[in-house]
PAPA-96087 format. One record per atom (N, C-alpha, C): residue number from 1; residue in one letter; chain; atom name; x, y, z. Coordinates in steps of 0.2 Angstrom, whole numbers, plus 5000, padded with zeros to 4 digits. Atoms other than C-alpha are relative to their C-alpha. Layout:
N
resi/resn/chain/name/u/v/w
NUM/a/A/CA/X/Y/Z
...
***
This chain:
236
resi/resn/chain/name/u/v/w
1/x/A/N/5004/4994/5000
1/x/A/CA/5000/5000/5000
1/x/A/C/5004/5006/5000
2/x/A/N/4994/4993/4998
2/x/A/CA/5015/5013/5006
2/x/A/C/5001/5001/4991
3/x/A/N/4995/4998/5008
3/x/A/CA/5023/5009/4987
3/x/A/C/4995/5002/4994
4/x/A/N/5005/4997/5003
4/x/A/CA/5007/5013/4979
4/x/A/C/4998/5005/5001
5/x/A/N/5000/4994/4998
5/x/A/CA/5004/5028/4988
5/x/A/C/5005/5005/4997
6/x/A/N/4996/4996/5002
6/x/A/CA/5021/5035/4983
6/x/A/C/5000/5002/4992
7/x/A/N/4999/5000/5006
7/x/A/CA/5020/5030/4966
7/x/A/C/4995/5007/4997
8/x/A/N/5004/4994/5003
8/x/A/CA/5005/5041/4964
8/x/A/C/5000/5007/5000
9/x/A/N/4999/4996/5000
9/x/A/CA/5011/5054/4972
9/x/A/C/5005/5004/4995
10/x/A/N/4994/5002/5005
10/x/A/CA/5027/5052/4961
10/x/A/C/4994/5003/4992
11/x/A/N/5003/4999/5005
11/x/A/CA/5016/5054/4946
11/x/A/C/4994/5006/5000
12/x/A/N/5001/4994/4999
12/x/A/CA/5005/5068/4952
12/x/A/C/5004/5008/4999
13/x/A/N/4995/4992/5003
13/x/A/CA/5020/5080/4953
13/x/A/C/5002/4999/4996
14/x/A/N/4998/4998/5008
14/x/A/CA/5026/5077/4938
14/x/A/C/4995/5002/4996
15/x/A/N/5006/4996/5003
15/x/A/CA/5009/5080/4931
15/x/A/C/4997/5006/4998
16/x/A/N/5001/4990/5000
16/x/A/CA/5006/5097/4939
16/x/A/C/5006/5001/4996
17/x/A/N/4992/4993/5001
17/x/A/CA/5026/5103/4936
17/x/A/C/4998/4998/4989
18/x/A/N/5001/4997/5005
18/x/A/CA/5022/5097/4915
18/x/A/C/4995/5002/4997
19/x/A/N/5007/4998/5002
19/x/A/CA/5003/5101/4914
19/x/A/C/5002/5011/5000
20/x/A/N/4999/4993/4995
20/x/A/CA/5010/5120/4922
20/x/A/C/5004/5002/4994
21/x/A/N/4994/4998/5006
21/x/A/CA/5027/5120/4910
21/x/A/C/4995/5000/4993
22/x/A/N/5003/4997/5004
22/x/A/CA/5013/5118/4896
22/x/A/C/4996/5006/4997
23/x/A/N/5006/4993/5001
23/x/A/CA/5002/5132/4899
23/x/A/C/5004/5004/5001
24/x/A/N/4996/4994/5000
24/x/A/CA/5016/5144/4903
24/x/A/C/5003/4998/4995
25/x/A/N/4996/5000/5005
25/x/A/CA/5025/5138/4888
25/x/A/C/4996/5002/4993
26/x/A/N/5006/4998/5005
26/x/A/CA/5010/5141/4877
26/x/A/C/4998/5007/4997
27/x/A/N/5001/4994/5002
27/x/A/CA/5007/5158/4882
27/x/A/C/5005/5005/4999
28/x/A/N/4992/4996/5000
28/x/A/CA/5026/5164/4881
28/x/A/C/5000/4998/4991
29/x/A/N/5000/5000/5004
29/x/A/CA/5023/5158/4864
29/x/A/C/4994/5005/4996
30/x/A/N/5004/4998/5000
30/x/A/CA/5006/5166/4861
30/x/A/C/5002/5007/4999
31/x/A/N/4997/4991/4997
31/x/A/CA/5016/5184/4867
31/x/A/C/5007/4999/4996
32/x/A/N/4992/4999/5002
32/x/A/CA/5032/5180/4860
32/x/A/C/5003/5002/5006
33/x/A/N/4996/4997/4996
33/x/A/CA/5039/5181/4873
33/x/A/C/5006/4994/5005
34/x/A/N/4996/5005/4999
34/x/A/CA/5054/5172/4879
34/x/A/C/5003/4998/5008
35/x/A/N/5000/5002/4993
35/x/A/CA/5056/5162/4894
35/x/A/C/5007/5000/5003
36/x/A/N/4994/5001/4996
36/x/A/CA/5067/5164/4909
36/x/A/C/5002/4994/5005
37/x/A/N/4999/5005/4998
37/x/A/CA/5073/5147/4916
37/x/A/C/5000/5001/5007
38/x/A/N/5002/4999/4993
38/x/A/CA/5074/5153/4935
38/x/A/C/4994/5001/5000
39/x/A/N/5009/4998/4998
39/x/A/CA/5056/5161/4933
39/x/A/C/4996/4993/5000
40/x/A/N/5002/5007/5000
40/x/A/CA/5050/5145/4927
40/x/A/C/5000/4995/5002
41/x/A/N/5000/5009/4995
41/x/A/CA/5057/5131/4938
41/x/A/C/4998/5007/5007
42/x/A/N/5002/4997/4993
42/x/A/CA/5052/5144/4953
42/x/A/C/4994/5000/4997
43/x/A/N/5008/5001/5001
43/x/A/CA/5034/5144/4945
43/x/A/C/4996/4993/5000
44/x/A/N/5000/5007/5000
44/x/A/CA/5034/5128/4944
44/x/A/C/5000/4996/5009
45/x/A/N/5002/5003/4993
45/x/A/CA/5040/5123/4961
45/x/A/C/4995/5003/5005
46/x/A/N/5007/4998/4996
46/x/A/CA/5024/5134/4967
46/x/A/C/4994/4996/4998
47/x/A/N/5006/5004/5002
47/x/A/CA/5013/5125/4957
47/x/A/C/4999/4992/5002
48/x/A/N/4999/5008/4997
48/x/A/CA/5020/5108/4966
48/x/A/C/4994/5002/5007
49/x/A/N/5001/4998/4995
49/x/A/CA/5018/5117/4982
49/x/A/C/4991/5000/5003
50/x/A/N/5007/4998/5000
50/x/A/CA/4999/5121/4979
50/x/A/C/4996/4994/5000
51/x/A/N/5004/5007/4998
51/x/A/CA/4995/5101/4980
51/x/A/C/5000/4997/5007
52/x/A/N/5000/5002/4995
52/x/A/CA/4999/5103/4996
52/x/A/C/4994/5004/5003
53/x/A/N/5008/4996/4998
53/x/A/CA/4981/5114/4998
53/x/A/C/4992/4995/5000
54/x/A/N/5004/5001/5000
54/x/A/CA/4972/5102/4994
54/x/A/C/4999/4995/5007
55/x/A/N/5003/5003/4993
55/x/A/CA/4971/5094/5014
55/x/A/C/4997/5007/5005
56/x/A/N/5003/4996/4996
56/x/A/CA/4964/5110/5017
56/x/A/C/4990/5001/5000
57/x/A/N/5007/5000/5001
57/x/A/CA/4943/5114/5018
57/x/A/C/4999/5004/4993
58/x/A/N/5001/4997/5005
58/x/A/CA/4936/5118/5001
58/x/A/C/5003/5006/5001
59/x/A/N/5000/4990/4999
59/x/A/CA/4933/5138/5004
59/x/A/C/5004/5000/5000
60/x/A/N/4994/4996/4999
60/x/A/CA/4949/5141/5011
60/x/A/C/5005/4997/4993
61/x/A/N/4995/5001/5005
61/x/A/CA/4958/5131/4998
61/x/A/C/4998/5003/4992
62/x/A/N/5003/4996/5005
62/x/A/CA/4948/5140/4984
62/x/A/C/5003/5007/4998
63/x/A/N/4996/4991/5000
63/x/A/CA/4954/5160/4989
63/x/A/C/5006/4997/5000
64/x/A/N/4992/5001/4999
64/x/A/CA/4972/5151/4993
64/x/A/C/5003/4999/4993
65/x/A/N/4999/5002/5006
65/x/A/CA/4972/5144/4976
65/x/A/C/5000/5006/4996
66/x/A/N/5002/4996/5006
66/x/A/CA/4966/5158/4968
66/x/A/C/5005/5006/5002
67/x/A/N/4994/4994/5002
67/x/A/CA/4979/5171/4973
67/x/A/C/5007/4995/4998
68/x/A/N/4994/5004/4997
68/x/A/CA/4994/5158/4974
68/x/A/C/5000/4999/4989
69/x/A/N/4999/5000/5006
69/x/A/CA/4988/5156/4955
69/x/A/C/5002/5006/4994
70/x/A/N/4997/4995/5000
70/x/A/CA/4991/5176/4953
70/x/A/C/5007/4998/5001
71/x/A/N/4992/5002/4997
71/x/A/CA/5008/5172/4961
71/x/A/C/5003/4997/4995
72/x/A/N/4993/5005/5004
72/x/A/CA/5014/5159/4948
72/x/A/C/4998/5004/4993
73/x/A/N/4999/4995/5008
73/x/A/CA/5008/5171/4933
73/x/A/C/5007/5005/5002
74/x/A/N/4994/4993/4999
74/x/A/CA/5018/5185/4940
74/x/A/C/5008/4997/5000
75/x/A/N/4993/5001/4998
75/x/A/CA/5032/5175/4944
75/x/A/C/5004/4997/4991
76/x/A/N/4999/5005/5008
76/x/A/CA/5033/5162/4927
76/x/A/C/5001/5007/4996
77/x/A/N/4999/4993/5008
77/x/A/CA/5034/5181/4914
77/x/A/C/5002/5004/5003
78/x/A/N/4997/4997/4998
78/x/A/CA/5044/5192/4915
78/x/A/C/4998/5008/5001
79/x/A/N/5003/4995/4999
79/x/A/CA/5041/5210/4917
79/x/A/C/4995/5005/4995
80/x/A/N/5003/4997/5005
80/x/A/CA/5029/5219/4905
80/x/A/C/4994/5004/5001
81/x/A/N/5005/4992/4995
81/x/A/CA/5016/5232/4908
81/x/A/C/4993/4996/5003
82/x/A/N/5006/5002/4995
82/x/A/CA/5000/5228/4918
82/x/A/C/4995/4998/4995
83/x/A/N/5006/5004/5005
83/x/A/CA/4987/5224/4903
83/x/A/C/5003/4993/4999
84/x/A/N/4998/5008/5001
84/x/A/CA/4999/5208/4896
84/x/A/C/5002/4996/5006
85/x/A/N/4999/5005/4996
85/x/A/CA/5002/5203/4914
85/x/A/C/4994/4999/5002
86/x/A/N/5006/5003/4998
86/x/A/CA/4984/5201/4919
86/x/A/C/4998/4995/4992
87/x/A/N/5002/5005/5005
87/x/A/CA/4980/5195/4901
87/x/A/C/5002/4993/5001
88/x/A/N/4994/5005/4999
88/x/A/CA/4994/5181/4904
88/x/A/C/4996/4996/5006
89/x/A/N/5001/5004/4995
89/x/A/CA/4989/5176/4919
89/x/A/C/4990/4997/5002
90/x/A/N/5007/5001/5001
90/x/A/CA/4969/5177/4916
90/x/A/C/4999/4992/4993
91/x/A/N/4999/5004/5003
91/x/A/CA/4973/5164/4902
91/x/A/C/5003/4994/5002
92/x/A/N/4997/5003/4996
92/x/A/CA/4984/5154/4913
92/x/A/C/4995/4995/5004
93/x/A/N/5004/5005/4993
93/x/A/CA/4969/5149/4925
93/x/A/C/4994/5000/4994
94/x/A/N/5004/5003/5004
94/x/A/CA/4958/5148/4910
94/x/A/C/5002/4995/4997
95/x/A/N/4997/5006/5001
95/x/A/CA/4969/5133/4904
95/x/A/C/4998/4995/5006
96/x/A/N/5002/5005/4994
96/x/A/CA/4969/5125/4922
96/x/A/C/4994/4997/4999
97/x/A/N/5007/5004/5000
97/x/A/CA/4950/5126/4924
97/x/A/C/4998/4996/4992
98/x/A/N/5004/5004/5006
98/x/A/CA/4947/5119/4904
98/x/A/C/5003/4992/5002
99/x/A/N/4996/5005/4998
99/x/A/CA/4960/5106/4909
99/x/A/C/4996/4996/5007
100/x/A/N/5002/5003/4995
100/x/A/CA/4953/5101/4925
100/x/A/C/4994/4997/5000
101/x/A/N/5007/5001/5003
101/x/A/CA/4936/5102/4919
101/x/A/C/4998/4994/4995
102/x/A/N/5002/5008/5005
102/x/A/CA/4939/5090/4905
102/x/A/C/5000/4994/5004
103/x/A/N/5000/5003/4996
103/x/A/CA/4947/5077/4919
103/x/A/C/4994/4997/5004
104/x/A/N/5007/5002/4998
104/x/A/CA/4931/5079/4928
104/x/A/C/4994/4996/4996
105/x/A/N/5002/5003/5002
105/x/A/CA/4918/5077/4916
105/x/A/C/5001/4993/4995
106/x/A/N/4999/5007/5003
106/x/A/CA/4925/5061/4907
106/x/A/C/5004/4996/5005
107/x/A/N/4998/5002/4994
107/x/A/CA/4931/5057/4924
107/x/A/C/5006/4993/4998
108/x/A/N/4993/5002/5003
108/x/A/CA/4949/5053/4918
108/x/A/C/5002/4998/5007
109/x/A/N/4996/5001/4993
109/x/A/CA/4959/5043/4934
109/x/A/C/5004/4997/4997
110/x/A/N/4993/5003/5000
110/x/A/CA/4974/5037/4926
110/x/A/C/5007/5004/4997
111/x/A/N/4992/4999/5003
111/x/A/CA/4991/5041/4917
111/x/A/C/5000/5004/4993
112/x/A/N/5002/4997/5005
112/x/A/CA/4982/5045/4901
112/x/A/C/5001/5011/5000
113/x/A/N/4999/4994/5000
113/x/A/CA/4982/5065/4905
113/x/A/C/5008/5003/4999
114/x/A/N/4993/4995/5000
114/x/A/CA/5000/5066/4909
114/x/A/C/5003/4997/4993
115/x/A/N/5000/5000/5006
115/x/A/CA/5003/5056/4894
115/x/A/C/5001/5004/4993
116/x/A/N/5000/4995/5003
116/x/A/CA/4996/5069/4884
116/x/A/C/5004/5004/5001
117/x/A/N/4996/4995/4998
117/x/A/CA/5005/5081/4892
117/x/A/C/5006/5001/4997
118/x/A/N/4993/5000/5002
118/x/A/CA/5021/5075/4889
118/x/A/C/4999/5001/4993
119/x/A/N/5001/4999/5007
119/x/A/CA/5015/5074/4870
119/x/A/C/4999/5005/4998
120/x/A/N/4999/4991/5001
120/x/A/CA/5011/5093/4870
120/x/A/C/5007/5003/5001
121/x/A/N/4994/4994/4998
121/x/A/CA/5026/5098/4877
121/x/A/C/5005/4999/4994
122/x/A/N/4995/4999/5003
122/x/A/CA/5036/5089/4865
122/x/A/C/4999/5002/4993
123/x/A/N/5003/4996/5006
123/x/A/CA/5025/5097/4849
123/x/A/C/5004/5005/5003
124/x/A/N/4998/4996/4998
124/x/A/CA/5029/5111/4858
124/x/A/C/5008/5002/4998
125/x/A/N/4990/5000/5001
125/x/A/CA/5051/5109/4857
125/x/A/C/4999/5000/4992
126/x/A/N/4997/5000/5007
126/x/A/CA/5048/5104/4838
126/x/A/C/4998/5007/4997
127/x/A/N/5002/4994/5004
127/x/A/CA/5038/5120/4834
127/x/A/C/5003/5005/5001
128/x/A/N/4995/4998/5000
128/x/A/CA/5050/5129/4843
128/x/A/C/5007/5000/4995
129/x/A/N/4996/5002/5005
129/x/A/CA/5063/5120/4834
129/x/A/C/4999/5002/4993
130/x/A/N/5000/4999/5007
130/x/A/CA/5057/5122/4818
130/x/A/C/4998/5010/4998
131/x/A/N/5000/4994/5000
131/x/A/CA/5053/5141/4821
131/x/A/C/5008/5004/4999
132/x/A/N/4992/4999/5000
132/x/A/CA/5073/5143/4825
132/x/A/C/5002/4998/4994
133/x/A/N/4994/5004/5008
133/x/A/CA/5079/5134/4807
133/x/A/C/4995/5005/4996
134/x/A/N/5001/4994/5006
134/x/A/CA/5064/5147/4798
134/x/A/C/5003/5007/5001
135/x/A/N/4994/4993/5000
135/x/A/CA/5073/5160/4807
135/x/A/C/5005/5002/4997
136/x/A/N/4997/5000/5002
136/x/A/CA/5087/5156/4803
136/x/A/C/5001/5003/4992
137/x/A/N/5002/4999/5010
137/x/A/CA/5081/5156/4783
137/x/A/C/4999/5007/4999
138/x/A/N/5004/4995/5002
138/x/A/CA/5073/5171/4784
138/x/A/C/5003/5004/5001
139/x/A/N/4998/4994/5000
139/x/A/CA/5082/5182/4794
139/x/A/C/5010/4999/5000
140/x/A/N/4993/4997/5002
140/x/A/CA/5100/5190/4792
140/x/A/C/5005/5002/5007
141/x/A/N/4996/4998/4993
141/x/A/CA/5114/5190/4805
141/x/A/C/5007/5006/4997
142/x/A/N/4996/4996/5001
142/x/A/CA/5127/5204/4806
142/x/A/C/5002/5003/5005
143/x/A/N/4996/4998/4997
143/x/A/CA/5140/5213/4815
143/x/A/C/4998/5007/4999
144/x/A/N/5004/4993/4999
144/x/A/CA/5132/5229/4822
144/x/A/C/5006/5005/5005
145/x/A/N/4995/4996/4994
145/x/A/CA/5144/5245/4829
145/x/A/C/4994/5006/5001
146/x/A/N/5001/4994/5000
146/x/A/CA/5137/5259/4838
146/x/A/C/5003/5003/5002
147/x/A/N/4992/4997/4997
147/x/A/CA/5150/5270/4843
147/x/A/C/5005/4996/5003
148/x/A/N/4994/5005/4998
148/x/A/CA/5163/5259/4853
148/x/A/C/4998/4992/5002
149/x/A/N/5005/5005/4999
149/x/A/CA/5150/5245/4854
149/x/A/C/5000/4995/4994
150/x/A/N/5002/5003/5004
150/x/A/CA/5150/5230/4845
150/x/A/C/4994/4995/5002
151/x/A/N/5006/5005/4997
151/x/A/CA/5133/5220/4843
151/x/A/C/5000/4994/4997
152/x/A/N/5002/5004/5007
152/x/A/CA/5128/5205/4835
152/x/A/C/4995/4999/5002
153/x/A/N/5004/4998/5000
153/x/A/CA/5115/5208/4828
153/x/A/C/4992/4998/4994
154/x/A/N/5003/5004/5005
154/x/A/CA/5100/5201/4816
154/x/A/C/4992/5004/4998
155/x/A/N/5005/4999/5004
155/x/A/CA/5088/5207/4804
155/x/A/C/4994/4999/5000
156/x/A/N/5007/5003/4999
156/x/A/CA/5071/5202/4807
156/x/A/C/4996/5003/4994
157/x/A/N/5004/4996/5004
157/x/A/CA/5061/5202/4792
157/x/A/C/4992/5001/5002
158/x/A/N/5003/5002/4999
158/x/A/CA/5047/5202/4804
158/x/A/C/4997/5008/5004
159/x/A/N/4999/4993/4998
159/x/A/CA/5052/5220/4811
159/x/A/C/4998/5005/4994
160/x/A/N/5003/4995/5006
160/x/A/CA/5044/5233/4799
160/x/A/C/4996/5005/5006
161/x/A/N/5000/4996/4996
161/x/A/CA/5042/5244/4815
161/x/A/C/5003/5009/4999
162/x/A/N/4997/4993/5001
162/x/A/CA/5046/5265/4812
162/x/A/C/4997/5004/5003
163/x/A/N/5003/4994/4996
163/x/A/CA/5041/5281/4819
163/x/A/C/5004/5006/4994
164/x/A/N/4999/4996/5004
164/x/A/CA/5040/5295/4806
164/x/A/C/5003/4996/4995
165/x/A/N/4996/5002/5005
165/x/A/CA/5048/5285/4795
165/x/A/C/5006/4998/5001
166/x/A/N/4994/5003/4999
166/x/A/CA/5062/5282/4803
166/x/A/C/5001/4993/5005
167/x/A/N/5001/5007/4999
167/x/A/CA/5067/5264/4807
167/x/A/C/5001/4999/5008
168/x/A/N/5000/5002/4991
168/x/A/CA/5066/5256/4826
168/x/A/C/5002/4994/5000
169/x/A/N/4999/5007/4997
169/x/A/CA/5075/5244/4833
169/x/A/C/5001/4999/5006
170/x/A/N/5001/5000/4993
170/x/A/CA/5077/5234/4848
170/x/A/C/5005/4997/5002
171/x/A/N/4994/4999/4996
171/x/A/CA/5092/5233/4859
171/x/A/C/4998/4997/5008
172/x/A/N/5003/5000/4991
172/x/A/CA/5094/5226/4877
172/x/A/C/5002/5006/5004
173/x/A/N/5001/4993/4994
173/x/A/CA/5093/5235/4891
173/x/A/C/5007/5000/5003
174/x/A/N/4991/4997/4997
174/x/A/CA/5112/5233/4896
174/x/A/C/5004/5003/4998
175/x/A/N/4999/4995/5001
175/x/A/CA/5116/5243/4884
175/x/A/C/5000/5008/4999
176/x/A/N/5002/4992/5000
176/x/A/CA/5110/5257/4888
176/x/A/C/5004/5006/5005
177/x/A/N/4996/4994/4999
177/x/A/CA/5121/5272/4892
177/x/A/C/4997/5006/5000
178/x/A/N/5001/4990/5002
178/x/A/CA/5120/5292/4894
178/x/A/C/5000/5002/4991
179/x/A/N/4998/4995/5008
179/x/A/CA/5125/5293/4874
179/x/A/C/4992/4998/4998
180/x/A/N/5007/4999/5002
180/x/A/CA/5105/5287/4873
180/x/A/C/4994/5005/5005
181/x/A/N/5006/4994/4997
181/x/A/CA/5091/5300/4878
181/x/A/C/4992/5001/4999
182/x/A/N/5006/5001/5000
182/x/A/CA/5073/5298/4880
182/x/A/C/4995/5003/4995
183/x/A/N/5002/4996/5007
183/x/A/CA/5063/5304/4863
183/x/A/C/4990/5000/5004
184/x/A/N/5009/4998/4997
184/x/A/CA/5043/5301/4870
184/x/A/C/4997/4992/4998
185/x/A/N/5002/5007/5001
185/x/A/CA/5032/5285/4871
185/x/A/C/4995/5000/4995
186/x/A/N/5004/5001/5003
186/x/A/CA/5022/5279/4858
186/x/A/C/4996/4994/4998
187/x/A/N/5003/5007/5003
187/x/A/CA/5010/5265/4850
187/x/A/C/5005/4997/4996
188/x/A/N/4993/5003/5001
188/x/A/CA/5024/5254/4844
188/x/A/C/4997/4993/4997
189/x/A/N/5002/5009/5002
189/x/A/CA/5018/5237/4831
189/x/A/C/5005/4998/4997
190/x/A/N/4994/5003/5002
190/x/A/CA/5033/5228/4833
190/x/A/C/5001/4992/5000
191/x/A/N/5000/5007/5003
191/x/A/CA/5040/5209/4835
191/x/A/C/4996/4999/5007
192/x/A/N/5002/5002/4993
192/x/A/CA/5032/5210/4852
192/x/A/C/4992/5001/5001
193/x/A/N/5007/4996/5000
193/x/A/CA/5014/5216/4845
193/x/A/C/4999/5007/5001
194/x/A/N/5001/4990/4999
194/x/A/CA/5007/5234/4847
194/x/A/C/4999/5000/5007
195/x/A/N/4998/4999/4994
195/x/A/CA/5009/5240/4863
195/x/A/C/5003/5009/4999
196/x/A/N/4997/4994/4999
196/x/A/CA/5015/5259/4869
196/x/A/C/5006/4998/5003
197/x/A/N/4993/5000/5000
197/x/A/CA/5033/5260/4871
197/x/A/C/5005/5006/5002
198/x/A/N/4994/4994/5000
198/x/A/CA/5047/5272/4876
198/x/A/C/5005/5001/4995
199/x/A/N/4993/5000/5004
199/x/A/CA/5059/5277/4861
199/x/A/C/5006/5005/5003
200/x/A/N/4991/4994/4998
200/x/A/CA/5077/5284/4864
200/x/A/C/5004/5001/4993
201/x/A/N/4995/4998/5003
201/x/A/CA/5088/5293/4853
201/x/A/C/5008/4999/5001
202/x/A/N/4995/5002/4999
202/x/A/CA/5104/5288/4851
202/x/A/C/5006/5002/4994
203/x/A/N/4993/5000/5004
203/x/A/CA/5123/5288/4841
203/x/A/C/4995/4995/4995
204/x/A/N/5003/5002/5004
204/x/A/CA/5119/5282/4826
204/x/A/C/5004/4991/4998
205/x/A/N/4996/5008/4998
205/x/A/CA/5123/5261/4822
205/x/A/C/5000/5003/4992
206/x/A/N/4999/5001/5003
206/x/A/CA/5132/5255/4809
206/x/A/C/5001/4991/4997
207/x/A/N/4999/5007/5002
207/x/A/CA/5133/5237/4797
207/x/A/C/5002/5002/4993
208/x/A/N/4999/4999/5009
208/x/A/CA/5140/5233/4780
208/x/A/C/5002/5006/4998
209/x/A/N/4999/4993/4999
209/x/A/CA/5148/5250/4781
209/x/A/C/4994/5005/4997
210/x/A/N/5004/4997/5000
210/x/A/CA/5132/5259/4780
210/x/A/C/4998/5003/5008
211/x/A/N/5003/4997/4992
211/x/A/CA/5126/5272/4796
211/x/A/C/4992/5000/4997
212/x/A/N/5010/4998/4999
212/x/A/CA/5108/5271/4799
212/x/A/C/4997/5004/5007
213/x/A/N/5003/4996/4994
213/x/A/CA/5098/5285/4810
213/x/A/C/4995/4994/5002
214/x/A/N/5004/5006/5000
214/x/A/CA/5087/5273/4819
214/x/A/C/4997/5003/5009
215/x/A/N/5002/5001/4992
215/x/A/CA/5075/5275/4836
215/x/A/C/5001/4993/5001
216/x/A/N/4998/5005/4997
216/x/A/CA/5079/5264/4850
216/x/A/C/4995/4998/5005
217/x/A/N/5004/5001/4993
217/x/A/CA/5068/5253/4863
217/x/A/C/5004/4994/5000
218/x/A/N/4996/5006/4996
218/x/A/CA/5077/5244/4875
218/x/A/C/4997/4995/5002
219/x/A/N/5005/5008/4996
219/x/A/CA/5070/5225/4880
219/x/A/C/5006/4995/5000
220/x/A/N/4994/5010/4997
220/x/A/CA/5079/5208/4888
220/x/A/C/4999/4995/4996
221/x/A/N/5002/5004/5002
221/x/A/CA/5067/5199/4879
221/x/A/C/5000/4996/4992
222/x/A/N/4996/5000/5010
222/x/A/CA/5078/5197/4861
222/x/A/C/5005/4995/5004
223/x/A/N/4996/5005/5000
223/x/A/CA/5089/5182/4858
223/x/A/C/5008/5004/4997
224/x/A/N/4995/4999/5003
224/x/A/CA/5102/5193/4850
224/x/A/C/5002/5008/5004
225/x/A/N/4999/4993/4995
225/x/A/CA/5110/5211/4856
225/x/A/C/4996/5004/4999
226/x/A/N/5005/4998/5004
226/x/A/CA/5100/5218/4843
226/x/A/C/4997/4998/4996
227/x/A/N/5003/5006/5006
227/x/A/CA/5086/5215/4832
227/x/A/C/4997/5007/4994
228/x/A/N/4998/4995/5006
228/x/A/CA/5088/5226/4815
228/x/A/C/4992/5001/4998
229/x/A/N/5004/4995/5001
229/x/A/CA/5075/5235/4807
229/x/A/C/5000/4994/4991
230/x/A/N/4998/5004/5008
230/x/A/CA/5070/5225/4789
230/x/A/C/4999/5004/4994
231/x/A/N/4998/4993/5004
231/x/A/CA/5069/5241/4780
231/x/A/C/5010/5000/4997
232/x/A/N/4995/5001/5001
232/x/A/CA/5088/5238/4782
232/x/A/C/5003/4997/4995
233/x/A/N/4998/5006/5006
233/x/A/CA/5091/5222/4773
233/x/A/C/4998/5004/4994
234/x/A/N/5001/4998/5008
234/x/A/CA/5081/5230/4758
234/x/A/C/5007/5005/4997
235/x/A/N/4996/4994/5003
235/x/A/CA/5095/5245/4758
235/x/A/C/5008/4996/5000
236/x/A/N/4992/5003/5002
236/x/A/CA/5109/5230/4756
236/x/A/C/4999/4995/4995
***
């Protein structure tokens, strides 16, 4: 009986930590937005944490549940303004309860859900996957200087983002220095959706020995130093 209990136990946590890693991985893809590995294994070990609610009285586990499920939105994404973090996390427990809900009515008691799961998740890594090989295809890497800064840097043919005409690009935030200066915010439909944004004026970059005047908005949530403007590519 002991080794039966454990076992189940044993398969419960694993069920929550990939039923959890699926729906946060769904909606980081839904936002483009790309995951932080610490945020993620610490949302993750909350969502373990929360099978420990249920030896409490419905009610009380009901309110505990529902802020604790706040908590693992907040925690799983990374910082972004207050509409996409309620969105995110309002999606989040709408997953749960479909999830949970289907369980209930076909009154699911076996291996079969985590199953599935696992099988989502690894849809998931190939779509990833093959998302990275059409990047590849599609867009353009290059060696970016902005005054004594080297980037590397890539072309997004997916960035067609400007202001007045003038092209936008998007930089992380560690590079950000006094030689850049706050220009005003604006409605911004970039790789990260439309959204208002902060631009900064800056030295001007350069690739392919061409200088380009370009606004800048700083974000963490780029794979490269920078991600170039596809206006650019056309003018090489």
């Amino acid at each position: 009986m002991v080794i039966v209990v454990v076992i189940y136990l044993d398969l419960l946590i694993l069920s929550t930590i990939l039923v959890n890693y699926l729906f946060i991985k769904t909606i980081a893809i839904i936002f483009k937005e790309k995951l932080s590995f610490l945020r993620v294994v610490i949302a993750l070990l909350l969502s373990c944490l929360m099978l420990c609610l249920y030896l409490l009285p419905y009610k009380i586990y009901f309110v505990i549940r529902y802020f604790m499920g706040i908590i693992i939105g907040i925690v799983a994404f990374k910082k972004t303004d207050v509409k996409s973090k309620i969105i995110k996390i309002v999606i989040f427990y709408l997953l749960n309860m479909a999830f949970i809900g289907t369980l209930v009515v076909f009154r699911v008691k076996n291996i079969i859900p985590l199953l599935l799961t696992v099988f989502f998740v690894i849809i998931l890594y190939i779509i990833e996957n093959y998302k990275l090989i059409f990047n590849k295809n599609s867009n353009y890497n290059c060696l970016v200087r902005i005054k004594n800064l080297k980037l590397k840097g890539l072309i997004d043919t997916g960035n067609l983002a400007t202001y007045e005409k003038i092209p936008i690009v998007f930089i992380k935030q560690k590079f950000f220095s006094k030689d850049f200066s706050y220009f005003q915010s604006s409605l911004i439909k970039g790789i990260f959706g439309e959204k208002i944004m902060p631009l900064y004026q800056g030295p001007s970059l350069s690739f392919n020995n061409k200088n380009y005047t370009v606004y800048y908005i700083f974000i963490d949530e780029i794979d490269y130093d920078i991600i170039l403007n596809n206006l650019m590519k056309e003018d090489n």
